[in-house]
C-alpha positions in Angstrom: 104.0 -70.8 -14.8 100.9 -68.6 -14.0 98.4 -68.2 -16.5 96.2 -65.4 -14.3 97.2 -62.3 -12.8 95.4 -59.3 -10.3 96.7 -56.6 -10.1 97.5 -54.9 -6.4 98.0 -51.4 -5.0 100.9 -50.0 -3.1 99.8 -52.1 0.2 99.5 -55.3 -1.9 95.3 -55.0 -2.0 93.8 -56.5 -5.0 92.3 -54.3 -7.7 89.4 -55.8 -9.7 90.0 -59.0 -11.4 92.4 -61.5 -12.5 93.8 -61.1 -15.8 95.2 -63.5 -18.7 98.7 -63.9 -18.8 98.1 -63.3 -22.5 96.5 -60.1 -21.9 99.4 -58.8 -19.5 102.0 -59.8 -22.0 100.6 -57.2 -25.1 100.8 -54.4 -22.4 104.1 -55.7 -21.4 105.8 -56.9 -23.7 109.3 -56.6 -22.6 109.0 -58.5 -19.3 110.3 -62.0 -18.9 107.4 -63.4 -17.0 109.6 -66.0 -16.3 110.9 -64.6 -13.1 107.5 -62.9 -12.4 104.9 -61.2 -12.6 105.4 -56.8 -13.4 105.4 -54.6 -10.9 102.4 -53.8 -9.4 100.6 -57.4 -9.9 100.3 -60.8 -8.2 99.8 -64.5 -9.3 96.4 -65.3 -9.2 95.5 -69.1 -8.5 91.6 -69.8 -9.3 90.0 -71.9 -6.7 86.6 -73.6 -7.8 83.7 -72.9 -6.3 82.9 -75.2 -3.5 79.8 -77.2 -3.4 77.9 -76.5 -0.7 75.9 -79.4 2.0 72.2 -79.0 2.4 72.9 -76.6 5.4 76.0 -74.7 4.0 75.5 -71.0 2.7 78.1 -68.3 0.8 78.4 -66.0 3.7 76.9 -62.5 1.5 78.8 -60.3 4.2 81.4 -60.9 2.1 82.3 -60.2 -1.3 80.0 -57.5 -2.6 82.7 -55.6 -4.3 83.6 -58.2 -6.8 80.3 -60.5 -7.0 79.5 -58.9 -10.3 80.3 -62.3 -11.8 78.2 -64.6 -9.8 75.0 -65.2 -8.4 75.8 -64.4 -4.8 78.7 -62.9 -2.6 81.2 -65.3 -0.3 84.2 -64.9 -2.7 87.2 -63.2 -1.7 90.2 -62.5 -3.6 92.7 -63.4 -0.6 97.0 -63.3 -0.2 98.3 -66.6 0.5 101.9 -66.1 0.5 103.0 -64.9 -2.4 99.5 -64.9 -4.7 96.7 -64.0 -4.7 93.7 -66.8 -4.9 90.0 -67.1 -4.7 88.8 -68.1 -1.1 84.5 -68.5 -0.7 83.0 -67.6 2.7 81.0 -70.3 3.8 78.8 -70.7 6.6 76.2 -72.6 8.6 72.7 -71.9 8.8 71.0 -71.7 12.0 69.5 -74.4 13.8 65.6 -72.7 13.3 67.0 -72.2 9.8 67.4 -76.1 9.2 64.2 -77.0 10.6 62.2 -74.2 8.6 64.4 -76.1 5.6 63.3 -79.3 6.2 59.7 -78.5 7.0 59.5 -76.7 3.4 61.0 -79.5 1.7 58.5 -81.6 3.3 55.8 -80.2 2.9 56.2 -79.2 -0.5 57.1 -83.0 -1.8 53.8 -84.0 0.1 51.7 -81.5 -1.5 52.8 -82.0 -5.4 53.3 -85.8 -4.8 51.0 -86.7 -2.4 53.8 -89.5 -1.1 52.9 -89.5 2.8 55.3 -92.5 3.2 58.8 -91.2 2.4 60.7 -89.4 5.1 63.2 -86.5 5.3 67.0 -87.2 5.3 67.9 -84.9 7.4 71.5 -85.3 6.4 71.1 -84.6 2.7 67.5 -82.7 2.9 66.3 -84.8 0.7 63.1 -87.2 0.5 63.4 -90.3 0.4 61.3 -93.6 0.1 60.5 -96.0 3.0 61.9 -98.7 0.5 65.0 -97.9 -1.7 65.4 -97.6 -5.3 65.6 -100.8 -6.9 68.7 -101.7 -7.9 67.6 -101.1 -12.1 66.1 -97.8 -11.5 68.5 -95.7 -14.0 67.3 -98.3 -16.9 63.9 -100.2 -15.9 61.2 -97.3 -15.3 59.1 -97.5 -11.7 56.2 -95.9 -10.3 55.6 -95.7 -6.4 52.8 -97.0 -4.6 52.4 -95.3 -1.6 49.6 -97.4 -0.2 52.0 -100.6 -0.6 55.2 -98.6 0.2 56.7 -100.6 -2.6 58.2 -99.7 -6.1 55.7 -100.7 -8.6 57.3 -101.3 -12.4 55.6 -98.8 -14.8 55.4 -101.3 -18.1 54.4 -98.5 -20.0 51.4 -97.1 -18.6 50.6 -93.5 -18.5 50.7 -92.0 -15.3 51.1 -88.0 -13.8 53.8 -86.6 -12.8 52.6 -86.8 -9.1 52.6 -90.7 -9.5 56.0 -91.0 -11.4 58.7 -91.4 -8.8 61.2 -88.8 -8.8 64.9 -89.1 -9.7 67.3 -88.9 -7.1 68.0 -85.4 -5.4 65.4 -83.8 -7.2 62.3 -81.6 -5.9 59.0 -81.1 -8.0 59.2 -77.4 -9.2 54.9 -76.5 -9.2 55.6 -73.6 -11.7 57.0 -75.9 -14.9 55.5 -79.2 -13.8 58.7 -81.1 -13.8 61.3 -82.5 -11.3 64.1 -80.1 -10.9 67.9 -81.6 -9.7 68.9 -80.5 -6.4 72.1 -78.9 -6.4 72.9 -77.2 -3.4 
């Protein structure tokens, strides 16, 4: 049983947004939604939004017209059969794209860490140490010595930001002085 419905013109085109079954039933109230929606609407399936690879972007050709809910355009309301469902444009940067990427990434995390030692995944775009985490790193609290190239246990001493190593998938945001989590 659907819980979401859009409603569609006359050539089956969506118009606006999905609606609560709930909703639909107080404006009409004598239809059996068990054999379907009213005329005039659709099932609606809601897809979640993918998550997106280093290199992946929502395609903003797309979408404009109902992107009022989100950051960024890439969604499409699209017929699959008999409903309607959410469907996100995705696509790949460019090739100069990815390298202007990485070359960012890298030199920002040299500049507010000064770590010359760790090198670019170019897979995840992420920074990573010569020598990996230690095994204890979510409970036992390391600093990284970059002359060394070796994790170094903190025991408590007081240290900047620059010296404590950042968590994983995280980039050093300059503005607040903190390590912000990478998520796209």
């Amino acid at each position: 049983m659907a819980d979401l419905y859009i409603r569609v013109d006359g050539d089956n085109k969506p118009i606006n947004h999905p609606n609560l079954k709930t909703d639909l039933m107080k404006v009409y109230p004598k239809h059996d939604f068990d054999i379907g929606p009213p005329n005039g609407w659709k099932v609606f399936v809601r897809k979640d939004r993918p998550t997106l690879s280093p290199y992946e972007i929502f395609d903003e050709s797309v979408g404009a017209d109902i992107a009022m809910g989100f950051q960024h355009n890439g969604l499409e309301y699209k017929l699959v059969g008999d409903h309607y469902e959410d469907y996100w444009h995705i696509k790949t940067i460019s090739e100069e794209e990815q390298v202007a990427k990485q070359q960012k990434i890298e030199k920002e995390f040299i500049e507010n860490t000064k770590f010359t030692t760790w090198v670019l995944n170019k897979e995840t775009c992420l920074m990573e140490p010569p020598t990996p985490f230690p095994s204890d790193f979510d409970t036992v609290q390391y600093k990284w010595n970059d002359t060394k190239k070796e994790w170094v246990e903190a025991k408590g001493e007081a240290f900047t930001p620059q010296d404590d190593p950042p968590p994983k998938n995280s980039i050093w945001d300059e503005e607040n002085k903190v390590w912000k989590e990478v998520t796209e």
